[in-house]
C-alpha positions in Angstrom: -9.4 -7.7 11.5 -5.6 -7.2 11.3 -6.6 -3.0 12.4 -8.9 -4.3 14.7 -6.2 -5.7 17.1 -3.5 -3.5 16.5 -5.6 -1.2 18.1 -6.5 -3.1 20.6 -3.1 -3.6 21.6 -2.2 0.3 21.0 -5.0 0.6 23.6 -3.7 -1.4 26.2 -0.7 0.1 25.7 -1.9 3.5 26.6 -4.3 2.0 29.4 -1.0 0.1 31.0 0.5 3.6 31.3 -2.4 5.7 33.0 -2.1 6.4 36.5 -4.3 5.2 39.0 -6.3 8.0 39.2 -7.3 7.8 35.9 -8.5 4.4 35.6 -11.5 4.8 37.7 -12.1 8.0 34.8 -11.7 5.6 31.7 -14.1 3.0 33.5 -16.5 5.2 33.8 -15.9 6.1 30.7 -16.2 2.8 29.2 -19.3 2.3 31.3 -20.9 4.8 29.3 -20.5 3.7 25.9 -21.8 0.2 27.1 -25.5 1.7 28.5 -25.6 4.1 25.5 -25.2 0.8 23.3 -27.9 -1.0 25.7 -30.2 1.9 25.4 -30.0 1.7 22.0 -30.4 -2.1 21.9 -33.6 -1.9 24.5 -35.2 0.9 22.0 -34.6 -1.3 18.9 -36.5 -4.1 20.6 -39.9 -2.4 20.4 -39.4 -2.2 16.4 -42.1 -3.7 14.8 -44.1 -3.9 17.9 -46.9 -2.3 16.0 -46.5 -4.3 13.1 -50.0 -6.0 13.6 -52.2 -3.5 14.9 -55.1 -2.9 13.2 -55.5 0.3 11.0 -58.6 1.8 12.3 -57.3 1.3 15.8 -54.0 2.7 15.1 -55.8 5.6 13.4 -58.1 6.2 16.2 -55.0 6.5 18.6 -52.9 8.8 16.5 -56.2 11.2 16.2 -56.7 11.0 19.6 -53.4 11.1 21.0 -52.8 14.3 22.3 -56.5 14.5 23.8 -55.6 11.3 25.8 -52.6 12.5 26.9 -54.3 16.2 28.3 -56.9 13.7 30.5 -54.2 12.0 32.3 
């Protein structure tokens, strides 16, 4: 905890000091390590989704996958 906010302040520190033209680069930097965390939130939602399926019908659409996929 005590780490946690000296580094945020170290942070700040360093971000009070950029120029201009480099805080539109670290927000878009930011930016990106906040989707990457939603993609990887939005993916871990679907976990267990197939918890309940049935066996024969799960079996029949792993055999059949890449036959169904060809039609399309």
């Amino acid at each position: 905890m005590i780490k946690e906010k000296v580094d945020r302040k170290k942070i700040i520190r360093r971000i009070e000091k950029l120029s201009a033209d480099k805080l539109d680069e670290l927000l878009n930097f930011i930016n990106k390590i906040d989707d990457k965390k939603s993609a990887k939130n939005k993916i871990l939602s679907f976990a267990g989704a197939w918890e309940s399926i049935d066996n024969s019908v799960f079996d029949d659409f792993t055999k059949h996958l890449i036959s169904k996929r060809e039609q399309k």
